[in-house]
C-alpha positions as a LaTeX table, in Angstrom:
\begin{tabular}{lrrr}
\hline
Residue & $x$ (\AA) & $y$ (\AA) & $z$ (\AA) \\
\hline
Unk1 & 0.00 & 0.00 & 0.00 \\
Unk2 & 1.78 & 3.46 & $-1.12$ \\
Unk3 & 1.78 & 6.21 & 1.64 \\
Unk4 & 2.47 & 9.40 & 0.72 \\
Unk5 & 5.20 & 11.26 & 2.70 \\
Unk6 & 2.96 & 13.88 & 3.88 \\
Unk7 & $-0.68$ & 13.95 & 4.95 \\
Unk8 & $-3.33$ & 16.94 & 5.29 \\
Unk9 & $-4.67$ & 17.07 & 9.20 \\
Unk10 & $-6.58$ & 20.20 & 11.05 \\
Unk11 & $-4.47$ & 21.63 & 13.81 \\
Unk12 & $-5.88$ & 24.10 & 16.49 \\
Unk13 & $-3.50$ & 26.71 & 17.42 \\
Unk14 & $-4.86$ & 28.62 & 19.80 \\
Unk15 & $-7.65$ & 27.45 & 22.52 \\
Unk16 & $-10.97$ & 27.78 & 20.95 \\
Unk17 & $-9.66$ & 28.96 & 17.52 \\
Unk18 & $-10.16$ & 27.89 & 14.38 \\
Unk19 & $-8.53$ & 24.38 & 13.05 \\
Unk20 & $-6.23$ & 24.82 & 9.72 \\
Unk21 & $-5.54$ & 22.67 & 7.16 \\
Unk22 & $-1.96$ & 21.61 & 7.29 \\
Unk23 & 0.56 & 19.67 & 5.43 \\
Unk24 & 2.35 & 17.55 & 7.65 \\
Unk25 & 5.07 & 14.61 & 7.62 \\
Unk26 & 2.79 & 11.78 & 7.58 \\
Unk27 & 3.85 & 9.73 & 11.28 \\
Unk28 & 5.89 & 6.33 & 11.25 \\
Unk29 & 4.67 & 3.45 & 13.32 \\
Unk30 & 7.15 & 2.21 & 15.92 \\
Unk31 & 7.77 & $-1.41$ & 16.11 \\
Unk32 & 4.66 & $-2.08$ & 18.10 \\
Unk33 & 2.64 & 0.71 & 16.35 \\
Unk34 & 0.06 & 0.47 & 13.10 \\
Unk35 & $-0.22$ & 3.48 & 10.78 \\
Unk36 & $-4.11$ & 3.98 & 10.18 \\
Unk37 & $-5.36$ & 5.97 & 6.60 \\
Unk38 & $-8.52$ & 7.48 & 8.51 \\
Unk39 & $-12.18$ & 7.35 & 6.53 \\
Unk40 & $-14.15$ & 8.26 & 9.10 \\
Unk41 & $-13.68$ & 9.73 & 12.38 \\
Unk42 & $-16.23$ & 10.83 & 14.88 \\
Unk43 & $-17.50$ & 14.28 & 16.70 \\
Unk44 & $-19.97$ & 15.14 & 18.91 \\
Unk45 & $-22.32$ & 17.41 & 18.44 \\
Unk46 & $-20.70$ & 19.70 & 21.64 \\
Unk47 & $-17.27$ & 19.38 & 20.52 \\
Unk48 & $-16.95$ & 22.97 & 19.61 \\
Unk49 & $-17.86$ & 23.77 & 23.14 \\
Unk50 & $-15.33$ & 21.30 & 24.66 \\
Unk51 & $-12.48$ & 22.46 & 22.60 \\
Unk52 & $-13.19$ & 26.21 & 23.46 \\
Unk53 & $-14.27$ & 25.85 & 27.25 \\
Unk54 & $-11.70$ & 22.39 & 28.32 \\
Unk55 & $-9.34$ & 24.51 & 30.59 \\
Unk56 & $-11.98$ & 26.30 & 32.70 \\
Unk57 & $-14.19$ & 23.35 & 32.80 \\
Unk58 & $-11.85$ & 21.34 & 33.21 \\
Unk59 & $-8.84$ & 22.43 & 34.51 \\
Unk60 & $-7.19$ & 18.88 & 35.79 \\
Unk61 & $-7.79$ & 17.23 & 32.88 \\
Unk62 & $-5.11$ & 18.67 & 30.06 \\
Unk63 & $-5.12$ & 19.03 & 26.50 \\
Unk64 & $-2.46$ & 17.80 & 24.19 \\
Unk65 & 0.10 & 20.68 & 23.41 \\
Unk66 & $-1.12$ & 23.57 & 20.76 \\
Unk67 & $-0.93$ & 23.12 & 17.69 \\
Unk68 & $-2.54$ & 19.83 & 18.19 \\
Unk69 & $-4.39$ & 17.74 & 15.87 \\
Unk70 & $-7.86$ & 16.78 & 17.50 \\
Unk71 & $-9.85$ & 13.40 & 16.76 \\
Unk72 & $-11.30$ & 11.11 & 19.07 \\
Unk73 & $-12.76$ & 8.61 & 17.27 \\
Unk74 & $-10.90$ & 7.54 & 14.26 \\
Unk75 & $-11.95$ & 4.55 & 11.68 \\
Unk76 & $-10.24$ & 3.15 & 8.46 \\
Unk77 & $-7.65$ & 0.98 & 7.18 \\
Unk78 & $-4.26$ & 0.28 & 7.81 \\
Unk79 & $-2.10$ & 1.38 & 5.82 \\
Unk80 & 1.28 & $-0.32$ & 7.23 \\
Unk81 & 2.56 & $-2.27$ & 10.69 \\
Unk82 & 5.61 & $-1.96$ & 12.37 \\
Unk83 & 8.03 & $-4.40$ & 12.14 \\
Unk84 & 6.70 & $-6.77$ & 15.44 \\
Unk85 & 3.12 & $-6.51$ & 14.72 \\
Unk86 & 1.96 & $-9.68$ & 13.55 \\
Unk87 & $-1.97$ & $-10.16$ & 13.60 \\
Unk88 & $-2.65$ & $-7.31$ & 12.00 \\
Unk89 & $-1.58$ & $-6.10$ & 8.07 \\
Unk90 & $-2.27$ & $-3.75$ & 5.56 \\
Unk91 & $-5.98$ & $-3.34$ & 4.00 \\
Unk92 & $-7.42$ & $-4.38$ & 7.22 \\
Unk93 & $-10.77$ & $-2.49$ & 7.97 \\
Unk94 & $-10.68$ & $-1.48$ & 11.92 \\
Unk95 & $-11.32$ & 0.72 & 14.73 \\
Unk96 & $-8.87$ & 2.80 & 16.85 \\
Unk97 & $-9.62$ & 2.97 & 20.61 \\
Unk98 & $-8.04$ & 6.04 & 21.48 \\
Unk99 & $-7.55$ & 5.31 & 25.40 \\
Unk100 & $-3.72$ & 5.22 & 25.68 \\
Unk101 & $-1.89$ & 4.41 & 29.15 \\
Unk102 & 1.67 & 3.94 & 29.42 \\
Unk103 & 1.93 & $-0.22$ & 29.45 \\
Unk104 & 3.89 & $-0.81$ & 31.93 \\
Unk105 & 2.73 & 0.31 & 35.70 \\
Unk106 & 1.30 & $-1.89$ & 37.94 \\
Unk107 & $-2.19$ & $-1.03$ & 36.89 \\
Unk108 & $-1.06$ & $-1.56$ & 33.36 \\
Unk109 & 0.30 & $-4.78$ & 33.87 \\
Unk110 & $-2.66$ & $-6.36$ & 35.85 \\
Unk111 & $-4.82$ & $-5.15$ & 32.71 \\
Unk112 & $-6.50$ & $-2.20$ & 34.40 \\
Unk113 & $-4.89$ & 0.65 & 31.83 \\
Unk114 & $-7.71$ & 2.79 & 32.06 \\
Unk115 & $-6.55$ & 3.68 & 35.71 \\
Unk116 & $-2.67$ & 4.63 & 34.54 \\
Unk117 & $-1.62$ & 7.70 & 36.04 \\
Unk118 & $-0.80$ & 8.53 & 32.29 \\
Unk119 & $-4.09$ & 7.61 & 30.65 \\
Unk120 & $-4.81$ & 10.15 & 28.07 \\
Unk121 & $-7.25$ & 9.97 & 25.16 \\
Unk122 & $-4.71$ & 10.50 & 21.81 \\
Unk123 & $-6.21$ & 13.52 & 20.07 \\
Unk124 & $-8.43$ & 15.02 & 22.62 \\
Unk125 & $-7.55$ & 15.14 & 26.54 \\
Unk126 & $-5.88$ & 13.33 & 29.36 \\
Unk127 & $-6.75$ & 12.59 & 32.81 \\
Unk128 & $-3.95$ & 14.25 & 35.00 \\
Unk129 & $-0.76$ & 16.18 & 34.15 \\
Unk130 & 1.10 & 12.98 & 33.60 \\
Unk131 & $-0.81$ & 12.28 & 30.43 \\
Unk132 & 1.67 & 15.11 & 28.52 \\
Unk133 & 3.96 & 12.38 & 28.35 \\
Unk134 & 1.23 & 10.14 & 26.21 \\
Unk135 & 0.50 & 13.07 & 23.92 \\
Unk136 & 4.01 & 13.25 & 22.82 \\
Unk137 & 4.18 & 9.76 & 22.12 \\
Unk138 & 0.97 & 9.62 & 20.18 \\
Unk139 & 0.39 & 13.45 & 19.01 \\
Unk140 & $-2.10$ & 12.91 & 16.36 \\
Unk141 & $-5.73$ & 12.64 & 16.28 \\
Unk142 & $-8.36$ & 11.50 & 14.01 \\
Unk143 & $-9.00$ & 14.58 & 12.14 \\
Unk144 & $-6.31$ & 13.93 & 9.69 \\
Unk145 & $-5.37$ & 12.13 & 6.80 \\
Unk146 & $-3.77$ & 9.40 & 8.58 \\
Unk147 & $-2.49$ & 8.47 & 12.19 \\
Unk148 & $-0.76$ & 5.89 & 14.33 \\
Unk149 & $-1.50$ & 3.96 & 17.55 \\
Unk150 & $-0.44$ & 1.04 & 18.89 \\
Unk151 & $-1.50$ & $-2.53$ & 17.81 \\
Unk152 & $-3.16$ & $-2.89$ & 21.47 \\
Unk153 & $-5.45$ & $-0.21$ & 20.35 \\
Unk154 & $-6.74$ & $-1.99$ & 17.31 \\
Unk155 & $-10.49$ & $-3.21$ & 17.14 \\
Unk156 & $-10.99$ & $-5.42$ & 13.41 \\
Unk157 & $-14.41$ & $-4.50$ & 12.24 \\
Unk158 & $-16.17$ & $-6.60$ & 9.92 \\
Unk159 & $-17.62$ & $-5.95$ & 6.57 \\
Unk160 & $-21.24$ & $-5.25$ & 7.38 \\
Unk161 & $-19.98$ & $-2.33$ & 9.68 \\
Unk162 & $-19.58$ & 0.75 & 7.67 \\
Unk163 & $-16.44$ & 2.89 & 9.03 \\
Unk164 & $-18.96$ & 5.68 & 9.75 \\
Unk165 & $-20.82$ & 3.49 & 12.35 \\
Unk166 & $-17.35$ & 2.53 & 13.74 \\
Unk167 & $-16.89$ & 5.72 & 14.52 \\
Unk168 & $-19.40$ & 6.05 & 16.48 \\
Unk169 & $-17.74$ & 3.16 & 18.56 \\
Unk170 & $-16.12$ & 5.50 & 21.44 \\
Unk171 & $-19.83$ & 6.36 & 22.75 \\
Unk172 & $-21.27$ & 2.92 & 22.18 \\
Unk173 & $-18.32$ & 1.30 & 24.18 \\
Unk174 & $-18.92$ & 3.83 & 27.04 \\
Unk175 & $-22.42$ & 1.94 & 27.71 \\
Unk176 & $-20.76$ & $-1.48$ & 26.77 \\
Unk177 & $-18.43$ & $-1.19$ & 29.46 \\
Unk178 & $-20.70$ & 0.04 & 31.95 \\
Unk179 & $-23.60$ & $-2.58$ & 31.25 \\
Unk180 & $-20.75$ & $-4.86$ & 31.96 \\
Unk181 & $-19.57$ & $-3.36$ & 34.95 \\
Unk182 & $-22.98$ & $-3.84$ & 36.24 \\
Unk183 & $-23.06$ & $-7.52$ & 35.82 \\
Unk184 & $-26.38$ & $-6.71$ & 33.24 \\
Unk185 & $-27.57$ & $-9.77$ & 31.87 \\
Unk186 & $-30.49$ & $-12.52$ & 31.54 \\
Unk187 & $-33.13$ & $-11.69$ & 33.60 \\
Unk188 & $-32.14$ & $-7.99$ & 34.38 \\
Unk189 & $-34.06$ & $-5.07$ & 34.28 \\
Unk190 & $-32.30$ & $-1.81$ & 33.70 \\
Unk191 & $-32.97$ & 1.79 & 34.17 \\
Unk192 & $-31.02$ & 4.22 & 31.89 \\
Unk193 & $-31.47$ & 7.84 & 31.92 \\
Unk194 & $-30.94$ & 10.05 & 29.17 \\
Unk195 & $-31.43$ & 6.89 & 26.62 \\
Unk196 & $-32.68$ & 9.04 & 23.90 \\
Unk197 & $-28.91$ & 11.07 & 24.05 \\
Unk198 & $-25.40$ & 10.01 & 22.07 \\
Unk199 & $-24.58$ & 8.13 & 25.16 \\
Unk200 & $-27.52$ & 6.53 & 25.79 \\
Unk201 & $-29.07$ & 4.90 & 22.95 \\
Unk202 & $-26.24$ & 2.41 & 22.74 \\
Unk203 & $-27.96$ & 0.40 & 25.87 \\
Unk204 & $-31.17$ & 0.17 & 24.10 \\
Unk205 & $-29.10$ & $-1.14$ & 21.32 \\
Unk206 & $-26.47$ & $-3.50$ & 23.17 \\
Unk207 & $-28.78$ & $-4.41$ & 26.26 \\
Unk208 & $-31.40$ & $-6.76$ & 24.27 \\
Unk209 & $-27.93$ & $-8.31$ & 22.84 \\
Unk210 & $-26.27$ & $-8.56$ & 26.30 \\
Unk211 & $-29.86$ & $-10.41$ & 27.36 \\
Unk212 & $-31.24$ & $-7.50$ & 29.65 \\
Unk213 & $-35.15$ & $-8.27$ & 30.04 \\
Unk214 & $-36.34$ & $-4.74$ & 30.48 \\
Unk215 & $-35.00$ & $-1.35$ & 29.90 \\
Unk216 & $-36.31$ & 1.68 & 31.88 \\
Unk217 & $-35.23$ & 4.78 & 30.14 \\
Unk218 & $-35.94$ & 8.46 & 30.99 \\
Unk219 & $-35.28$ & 11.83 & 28.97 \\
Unk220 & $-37.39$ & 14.77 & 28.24 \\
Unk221 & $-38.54$ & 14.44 & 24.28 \\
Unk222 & $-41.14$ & 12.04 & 24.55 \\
Unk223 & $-41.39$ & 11.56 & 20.52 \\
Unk224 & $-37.48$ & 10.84 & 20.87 \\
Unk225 & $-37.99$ & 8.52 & 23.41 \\
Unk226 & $-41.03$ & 6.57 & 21.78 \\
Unk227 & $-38.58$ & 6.14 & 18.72 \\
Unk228 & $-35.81$ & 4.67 & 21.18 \\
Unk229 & $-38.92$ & 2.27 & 22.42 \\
Unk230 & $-39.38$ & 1.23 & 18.84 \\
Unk231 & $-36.27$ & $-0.50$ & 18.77 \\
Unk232 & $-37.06$ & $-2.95$ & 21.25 \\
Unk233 & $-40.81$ & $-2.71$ & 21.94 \\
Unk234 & $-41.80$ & $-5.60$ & 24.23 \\
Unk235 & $-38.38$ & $-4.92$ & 26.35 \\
Unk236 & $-37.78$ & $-1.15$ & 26.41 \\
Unk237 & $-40.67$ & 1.06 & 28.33 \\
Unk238 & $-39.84$ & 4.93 & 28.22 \\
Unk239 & $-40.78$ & 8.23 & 30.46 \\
Unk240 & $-40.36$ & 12.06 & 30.20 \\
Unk241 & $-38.57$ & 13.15 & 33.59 \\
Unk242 & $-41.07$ & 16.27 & 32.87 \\
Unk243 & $-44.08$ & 14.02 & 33.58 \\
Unk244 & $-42.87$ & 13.34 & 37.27 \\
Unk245 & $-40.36$ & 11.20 & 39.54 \\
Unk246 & $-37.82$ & 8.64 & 37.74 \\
Unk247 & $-38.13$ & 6.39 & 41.00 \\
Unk248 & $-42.03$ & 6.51 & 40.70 \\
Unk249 & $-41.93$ & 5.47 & 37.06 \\
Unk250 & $-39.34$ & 2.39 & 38.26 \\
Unk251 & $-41.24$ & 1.31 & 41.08 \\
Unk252 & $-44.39$ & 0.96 & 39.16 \\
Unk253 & $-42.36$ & $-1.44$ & 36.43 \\
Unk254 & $-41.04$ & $-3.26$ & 38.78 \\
Unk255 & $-43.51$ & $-4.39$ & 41.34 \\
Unk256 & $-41.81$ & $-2.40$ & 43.86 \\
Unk257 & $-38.45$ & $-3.68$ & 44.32 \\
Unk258 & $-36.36$ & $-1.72$ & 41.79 \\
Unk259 & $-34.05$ & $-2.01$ & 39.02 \\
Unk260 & $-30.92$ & $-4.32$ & 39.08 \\
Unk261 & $-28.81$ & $-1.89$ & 37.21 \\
Unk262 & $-28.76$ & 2.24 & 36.70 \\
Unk263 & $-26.73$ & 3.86 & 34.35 \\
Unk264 & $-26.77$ & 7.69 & 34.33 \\
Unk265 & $-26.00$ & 8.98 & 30.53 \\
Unk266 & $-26.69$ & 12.59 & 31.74 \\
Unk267 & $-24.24$ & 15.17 & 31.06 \\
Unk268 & $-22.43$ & 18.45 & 32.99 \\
Unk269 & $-25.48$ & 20.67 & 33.91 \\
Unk270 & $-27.93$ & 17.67 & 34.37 \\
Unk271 & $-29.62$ & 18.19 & 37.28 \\
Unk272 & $-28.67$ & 16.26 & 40.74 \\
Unk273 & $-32.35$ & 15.04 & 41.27 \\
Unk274 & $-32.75$ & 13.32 & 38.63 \\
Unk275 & $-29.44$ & 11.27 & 39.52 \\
Unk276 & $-30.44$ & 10.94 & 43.10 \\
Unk277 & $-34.09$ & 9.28 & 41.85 \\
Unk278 & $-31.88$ & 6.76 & 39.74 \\
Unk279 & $-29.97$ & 6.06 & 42.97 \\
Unk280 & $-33.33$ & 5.66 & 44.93 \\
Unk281 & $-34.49$ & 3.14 & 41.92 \\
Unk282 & $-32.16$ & 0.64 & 42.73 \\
Unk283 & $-33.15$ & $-2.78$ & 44.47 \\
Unk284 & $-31.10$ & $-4.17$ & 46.76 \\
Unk285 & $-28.30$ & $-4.89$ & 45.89 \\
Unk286 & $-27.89$ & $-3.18$ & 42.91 \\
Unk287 & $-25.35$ & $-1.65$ & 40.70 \\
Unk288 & $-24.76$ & 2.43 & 39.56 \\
Unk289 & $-22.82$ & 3.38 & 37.05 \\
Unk290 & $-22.29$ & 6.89 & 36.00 \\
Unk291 & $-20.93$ & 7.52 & 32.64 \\
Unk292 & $-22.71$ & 11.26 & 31.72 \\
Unk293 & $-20.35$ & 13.38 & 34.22 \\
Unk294 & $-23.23$ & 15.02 & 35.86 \\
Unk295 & $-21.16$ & 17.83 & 37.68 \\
Unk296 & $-20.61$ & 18.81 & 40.87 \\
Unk297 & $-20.92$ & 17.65 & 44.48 \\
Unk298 & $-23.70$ & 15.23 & 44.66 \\
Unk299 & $-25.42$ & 14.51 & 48.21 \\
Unk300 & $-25.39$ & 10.74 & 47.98 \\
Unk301 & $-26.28$ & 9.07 & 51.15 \\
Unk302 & $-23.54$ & 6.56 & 51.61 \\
Unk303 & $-25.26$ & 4.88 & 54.89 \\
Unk304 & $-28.18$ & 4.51 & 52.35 \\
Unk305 & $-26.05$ & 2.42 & 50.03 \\
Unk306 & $-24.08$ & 0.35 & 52.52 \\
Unk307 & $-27.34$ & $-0.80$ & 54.36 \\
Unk308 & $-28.72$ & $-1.64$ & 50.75 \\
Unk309 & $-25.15$ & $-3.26$ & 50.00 \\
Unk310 & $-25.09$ & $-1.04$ & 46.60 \\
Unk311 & $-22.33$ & 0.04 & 44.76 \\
Unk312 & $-21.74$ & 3.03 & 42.88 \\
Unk313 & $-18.99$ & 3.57 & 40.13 \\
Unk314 & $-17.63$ & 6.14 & 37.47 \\
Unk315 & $-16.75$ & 4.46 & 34.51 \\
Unk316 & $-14.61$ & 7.05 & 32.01 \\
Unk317 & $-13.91$ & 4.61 & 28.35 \\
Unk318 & $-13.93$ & 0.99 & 27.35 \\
Unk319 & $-10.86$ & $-1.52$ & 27.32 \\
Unk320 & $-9.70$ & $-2.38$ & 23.67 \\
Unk321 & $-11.09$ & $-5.95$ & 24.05 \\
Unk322 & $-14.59$ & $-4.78$ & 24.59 \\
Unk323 & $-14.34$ & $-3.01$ & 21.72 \\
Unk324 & $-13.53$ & $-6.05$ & 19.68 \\
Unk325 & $-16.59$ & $-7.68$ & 21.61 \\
Unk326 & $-19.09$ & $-5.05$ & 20.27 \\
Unk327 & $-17.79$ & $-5.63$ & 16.96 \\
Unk328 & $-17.99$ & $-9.12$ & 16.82 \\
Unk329 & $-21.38$ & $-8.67$ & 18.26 \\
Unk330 & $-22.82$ & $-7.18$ & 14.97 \\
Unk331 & $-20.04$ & $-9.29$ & 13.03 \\
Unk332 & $-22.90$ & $-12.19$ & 14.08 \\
Unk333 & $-25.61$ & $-9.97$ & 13.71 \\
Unk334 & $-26.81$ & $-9.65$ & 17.43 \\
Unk335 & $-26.96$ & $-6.40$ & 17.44 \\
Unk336 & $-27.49$ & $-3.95$ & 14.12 \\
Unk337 & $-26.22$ & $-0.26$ & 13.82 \\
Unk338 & $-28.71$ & 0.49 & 10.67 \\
Unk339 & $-30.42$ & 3.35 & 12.90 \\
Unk340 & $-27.79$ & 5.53 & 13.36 \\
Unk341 & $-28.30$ & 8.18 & 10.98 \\
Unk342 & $-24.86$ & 9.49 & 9.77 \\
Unk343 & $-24.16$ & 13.40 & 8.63 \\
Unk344 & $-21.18$ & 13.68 & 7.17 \\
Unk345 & $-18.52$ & 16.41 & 6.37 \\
Unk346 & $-15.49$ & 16.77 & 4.10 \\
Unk347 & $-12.08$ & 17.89 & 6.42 \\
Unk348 & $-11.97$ & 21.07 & 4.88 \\
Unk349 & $-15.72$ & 21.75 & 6.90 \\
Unk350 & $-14.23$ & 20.63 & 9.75 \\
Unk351 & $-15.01$ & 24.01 & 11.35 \\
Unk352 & $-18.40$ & 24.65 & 10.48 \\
Unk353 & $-19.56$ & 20.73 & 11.29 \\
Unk354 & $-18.14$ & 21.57 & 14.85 \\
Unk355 & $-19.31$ & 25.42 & 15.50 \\
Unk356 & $-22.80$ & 24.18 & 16.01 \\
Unk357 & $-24.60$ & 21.03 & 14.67 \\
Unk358 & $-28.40$ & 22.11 & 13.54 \\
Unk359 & $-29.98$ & 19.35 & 13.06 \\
Unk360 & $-29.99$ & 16.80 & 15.58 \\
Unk361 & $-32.00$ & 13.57 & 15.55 \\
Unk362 & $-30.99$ & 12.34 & 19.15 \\
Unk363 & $-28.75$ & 9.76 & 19.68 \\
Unk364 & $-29.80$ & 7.99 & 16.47 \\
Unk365 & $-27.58$ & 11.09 & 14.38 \\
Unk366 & $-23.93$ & 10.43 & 14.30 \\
Unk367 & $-21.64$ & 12.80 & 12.90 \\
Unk368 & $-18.89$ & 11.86 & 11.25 \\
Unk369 & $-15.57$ & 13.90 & 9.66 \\
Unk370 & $-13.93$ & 12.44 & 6.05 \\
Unk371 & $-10.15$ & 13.02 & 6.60 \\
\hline
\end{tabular}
């Protein structure tokens, strides 16, 4: 496969500024590294907002070194391997999972990598100051023409996944992991709020595959949430947190006792009761998982949850090898990514696709850049 010695990517310079079309030296895998020619990578429909308001949001949590190339979610094919990677070659169709740690702590080396000290995601932020290091060893992002991560990273995608829904991956894993962090299975019933987001809608799509008997989910847009019910009618029941309480709504499903599983999708400037009634809709014994980075100090009444032996967890990505589950879940055809509804924009409209996305569908639009 011929790579050209230099590639066109869209570096921000300044915080919040525009990205620019650059020529740059196109990167060289390492021994241990793939080089990736990206066809789709994923955005979010806030990323414009995250890239200009990071540092005072965010403050712990750095950004890779201006000018940086930005890019979260990359898909495509690989375009060469470096010199020990064997299982993977050129002109395979895959993923890149862009959680990068440093391999070799103690955290790293018992297979927990997403809590390195260094753990960074490679063209977008890290998790603490020692993350710099990881964004100089892998600088570049998805918004380019091609990019490089190591083979660890690499999730094969099959043939009847398009590289736009691949990119959409990063989100989709976030719920993956958590439904399996909270043993969700067989017999389970599940409350999710904020199903009808980007985060969301992956557990109405991954839960009936996983086995989960009922999913409870809550958001406000009542026509969105009927069409996340349509997926799954006789195992998903829906309900507008404008019509009343979340815990209400769970009790009533439920007989009473409560859901074996909650997973909050809800994002910074969600409000804290509508967390809290998730927490008060769990049974005995049941699992939380908070993936939408609701903000702020929440009053959680830890006597509450150690009498109802419950346990509570953040969960930030997904490992690499849950990634490759998810694919080889629709690989089989357990689980079918035909509703995501994909806009798509040329590099050179990189800007305007992240300024402000118009039209929205929900969680079933995914928006996609073609480096």
């Amino acid at each position: 496969m011929v790579v050209s010695e230099t590639m066109t990517a869209a570096r921000m310079h300044t915080v919040g500024g525009e990205l620019k079309l650059e020529k740059l030296p196109t990167p060289k895998p390492g021994d241990m590294d793939v080089l990736v020619r990206v066809k789709a990578c994923g955005i979010v429909p806030n990323l414009g907002n995250i890239l200009a308001n990071w540092p005072t949001w965010f403050p712990h949590m750095p950004q890779p070194p201006l000018p940086a190339v930005f890019g979260l979610d990359p898909a495509g094919e690989i375009a060469a391997v470096g010199r020990q990677v064997h299982g993977l070659k050129p002109g395979d169709r895959v993923y890149v999972n862009p959680g990068r740690s440093c391999g070799t702590c103690r955290h790293c080396r018992r297979g927990d990598s997403i809590s390195c000290k260094h753990y960074a995601f490679q063209g977008y932020f890290g998790f603490s100051e020692d993350a710099l290091q990881t964004f100089a060893d892998y600088p570049i992002g998805g918004l380019s023409e091609y990019t490089v991560a190591p083979a660890s990273a690499i999730v094969k995608i099959p043939d009847n996944m398009t590289y736009e829904q691949a990119a959409r991956l990063g989100y989709l894993g976030t719920v993956y992991s958590a439904l399996k962090k909270a043993n969700a299975g067989p017999g389970d019933t599940i409350l999710v709020n904020g199903i009808s987001g980007t985060l969301g809608i992956a557990a109405a799509i991954f839960g009936p595959a996983m086995g989960v008997k009922k999913i409870l989910g809550t958001g406000r847009d009542r026509k969105l949430l009927e069409e996340v019910k349509a997926l799954a009618p006789s195992r998903i029941e829906v309900f507008s947190i404008d019509d009343g309480s979340v815990t209400d709504f769970v009790m009533k499903h439920t007989d009473g006792e409560g859901v074996d599983a909650f997973l909050d999708c809800l994002g910074p400037g969600a409000l804290h009761e509508t967390f809290l009634q998730g927490l008060r809709s769990l049974r005995r014994g049941g699992i939380a998982v908070d993936i939408g980075a609701v903000m702020g100090p929440v009053a959680v009444d830890v006597h509450w949850l150690m009498d109802h032996n419950q346990r509570l967890y953040g969960s930030a990505w997904f490992t690499t090898q849950e990634g490759q589950e998810m694919a080889d879940l629709v690989a089989a055809g357990a689980v079918n990514l035909s509703m995501l509804e994909t806009q798509g924009r040329k590099l050179s409209e990189v800007n305007e696709a992240i300024s402000g996305i118009a039209q929205r569908h929900g969680g079933f639009s995914n928006f996609v850049i073609y480096p």
